[in-house]
C-alpha positions as CSV (number, residue, x, y, z in Angstrom):
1,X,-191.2,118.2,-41.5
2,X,-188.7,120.4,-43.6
3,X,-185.8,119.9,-45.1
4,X,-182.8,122.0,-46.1
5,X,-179.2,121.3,-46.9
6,X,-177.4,122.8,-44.7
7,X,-174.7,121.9,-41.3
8,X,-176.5,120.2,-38.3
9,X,-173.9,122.3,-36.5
10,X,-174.7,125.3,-38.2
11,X,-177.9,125.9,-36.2
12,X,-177.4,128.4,-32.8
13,X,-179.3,128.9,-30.0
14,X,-181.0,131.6,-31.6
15,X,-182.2,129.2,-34.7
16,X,-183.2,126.2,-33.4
17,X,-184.0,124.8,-29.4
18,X,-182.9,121.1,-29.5
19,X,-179.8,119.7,-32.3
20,X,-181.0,115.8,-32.5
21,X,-177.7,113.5,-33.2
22,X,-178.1,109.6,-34.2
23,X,-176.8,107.1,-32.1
24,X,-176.4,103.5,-31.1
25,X,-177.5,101.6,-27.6
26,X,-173.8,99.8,-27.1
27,X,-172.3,100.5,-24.0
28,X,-168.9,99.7,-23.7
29,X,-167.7,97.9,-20.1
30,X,-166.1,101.6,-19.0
31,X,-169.8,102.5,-19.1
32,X,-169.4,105.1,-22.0
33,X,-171.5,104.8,-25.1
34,X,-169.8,104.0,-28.5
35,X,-169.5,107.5,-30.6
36,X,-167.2,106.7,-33.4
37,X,-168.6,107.7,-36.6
38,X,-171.2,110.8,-38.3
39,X,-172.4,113.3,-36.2
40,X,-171.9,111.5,-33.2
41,X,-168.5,111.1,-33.2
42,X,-169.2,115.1,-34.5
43,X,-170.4,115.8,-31.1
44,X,-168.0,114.2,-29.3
45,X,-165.2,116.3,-30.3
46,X,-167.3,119.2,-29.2
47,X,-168.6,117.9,-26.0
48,X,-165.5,115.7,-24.6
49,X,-167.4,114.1,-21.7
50,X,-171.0,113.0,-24.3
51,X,-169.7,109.4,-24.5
52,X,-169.9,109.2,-20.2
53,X,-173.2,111.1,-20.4
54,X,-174.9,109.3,-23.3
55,X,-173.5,106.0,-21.8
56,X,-175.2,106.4,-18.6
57,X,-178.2,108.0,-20.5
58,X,-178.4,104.4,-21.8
59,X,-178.2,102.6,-18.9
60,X,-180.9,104.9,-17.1
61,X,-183.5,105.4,-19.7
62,X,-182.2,102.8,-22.4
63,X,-182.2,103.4,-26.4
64,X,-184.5,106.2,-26.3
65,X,-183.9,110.2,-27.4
66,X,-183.0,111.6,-24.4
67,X,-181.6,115.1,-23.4
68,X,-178.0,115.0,-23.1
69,X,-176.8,118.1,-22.4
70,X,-179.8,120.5,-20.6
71,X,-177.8,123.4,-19.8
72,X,-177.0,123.7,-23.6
73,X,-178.3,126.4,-26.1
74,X,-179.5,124.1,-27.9
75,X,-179.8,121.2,-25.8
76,X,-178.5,118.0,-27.2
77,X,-181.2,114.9,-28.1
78,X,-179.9,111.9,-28.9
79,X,-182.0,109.7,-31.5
80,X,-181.5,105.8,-31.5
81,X,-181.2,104.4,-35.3
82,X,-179.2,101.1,-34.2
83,X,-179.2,98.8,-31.1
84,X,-175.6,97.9,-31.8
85,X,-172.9,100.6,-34.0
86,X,-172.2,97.2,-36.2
87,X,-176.1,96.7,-37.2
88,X,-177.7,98.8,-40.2
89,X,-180.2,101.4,-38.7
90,X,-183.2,99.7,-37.6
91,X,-186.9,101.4,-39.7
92,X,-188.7,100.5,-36.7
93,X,-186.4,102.0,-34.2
94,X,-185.8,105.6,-36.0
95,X,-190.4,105.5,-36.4
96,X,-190.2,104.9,-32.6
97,X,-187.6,107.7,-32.1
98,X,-189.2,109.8,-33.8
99,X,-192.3,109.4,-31.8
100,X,-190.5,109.4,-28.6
101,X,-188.7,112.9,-30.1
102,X,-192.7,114.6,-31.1
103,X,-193.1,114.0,-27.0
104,X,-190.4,115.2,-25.8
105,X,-190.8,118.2,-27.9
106,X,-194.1,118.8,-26.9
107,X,-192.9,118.5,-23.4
108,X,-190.3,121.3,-23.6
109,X,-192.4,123.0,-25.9
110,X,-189.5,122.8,-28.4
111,X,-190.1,125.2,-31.4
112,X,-187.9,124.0,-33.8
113,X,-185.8,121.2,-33.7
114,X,-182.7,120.0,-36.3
115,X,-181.4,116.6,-36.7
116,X,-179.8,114.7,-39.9
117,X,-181.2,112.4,-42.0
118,X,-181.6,109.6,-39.8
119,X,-180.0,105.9,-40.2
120,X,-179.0,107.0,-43.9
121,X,-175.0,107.8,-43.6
122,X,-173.2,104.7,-41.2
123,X,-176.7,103.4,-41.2
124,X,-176.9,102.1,-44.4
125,X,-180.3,103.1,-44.9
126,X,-182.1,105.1,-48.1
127,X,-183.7,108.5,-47.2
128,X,-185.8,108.6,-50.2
129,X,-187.5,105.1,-50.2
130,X,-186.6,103.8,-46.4
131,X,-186.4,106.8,-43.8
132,X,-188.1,110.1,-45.2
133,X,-191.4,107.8,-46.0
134,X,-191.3,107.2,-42.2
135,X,-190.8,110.4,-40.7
136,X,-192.9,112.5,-42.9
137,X,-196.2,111.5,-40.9
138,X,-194.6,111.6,-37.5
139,X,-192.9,114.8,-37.6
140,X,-194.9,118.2,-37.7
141,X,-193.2,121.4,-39.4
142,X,-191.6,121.7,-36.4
143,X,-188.8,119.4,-37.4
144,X,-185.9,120.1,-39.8
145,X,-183.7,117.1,-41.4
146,X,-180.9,118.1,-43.2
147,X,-178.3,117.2,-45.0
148,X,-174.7,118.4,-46.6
């Protein structure tokens, strides 16, 4: 794993294959995830229909990283720190994601992959003593966190 400090948005097509954004596993009863704050709500205003597609995403596959939008250059992962938006990230759910992400990278044979430092902004949580001392076994060099 690498890190730099630089926009998860900043990263094309030609920099990186999959942009990771954290979410949440609430679905609201219209059936679209709940968005609202850090890069998710980010990606929402970029991708108007991702709170339909991630909420169905959660109802077929549940609160796992899952490819939201194929057809994208780079696709879209989403990457589960919370069960609800009004918990702190959960440790054992962004190790688990992150596990879930290796596979699924290894799958689309993924060569680099971005996503920001997860469960540390609306989460609550500390990169330096909580999240980073999780990730840095799981993830390979493959994986860049970053951070503005």
């Amino acid at each position: 794993m690498t890190e730099d400090l630089v926009d998860l948005w900043s990263f094309g097509a030609d920099a990186c294959d999959a942009r990771c954004i954290t979410t949440n596993g609430f679905i609201k009863t219209d059936g679209r995830a709940v968005m609202g704050r850090g890069v998710a709500l980010e990606a929402c205003q970029r991708y108007i229909a991702l709170r339909a597609i991630q909420g169905r995403a959660l109802q077929t596959f549940g609160n796992v990283p899952t490819i939201l939008l194929p057809d994208h250059r780079p696709v879209l992962v989403s990457f589960p720190v919370k069960h609800h938006w009004k918990e702190w990230a959960d440790l054992a759910l962004i190790a688990e994601s992150a596990r879930r992400l290796v596979i699924l990278a290894n799958e689309q044979r993924w060569q680099r992959i971005v996503l920001p430092r997860p469960g540390c902004h609306n989460g609550h949580r500390s990169w330096e003593r909580e999240v980073r001392p999780i990730l840095r076994p799981l993830l390979d060099d493959r994986f860049t966190v970053v951070t503005l």
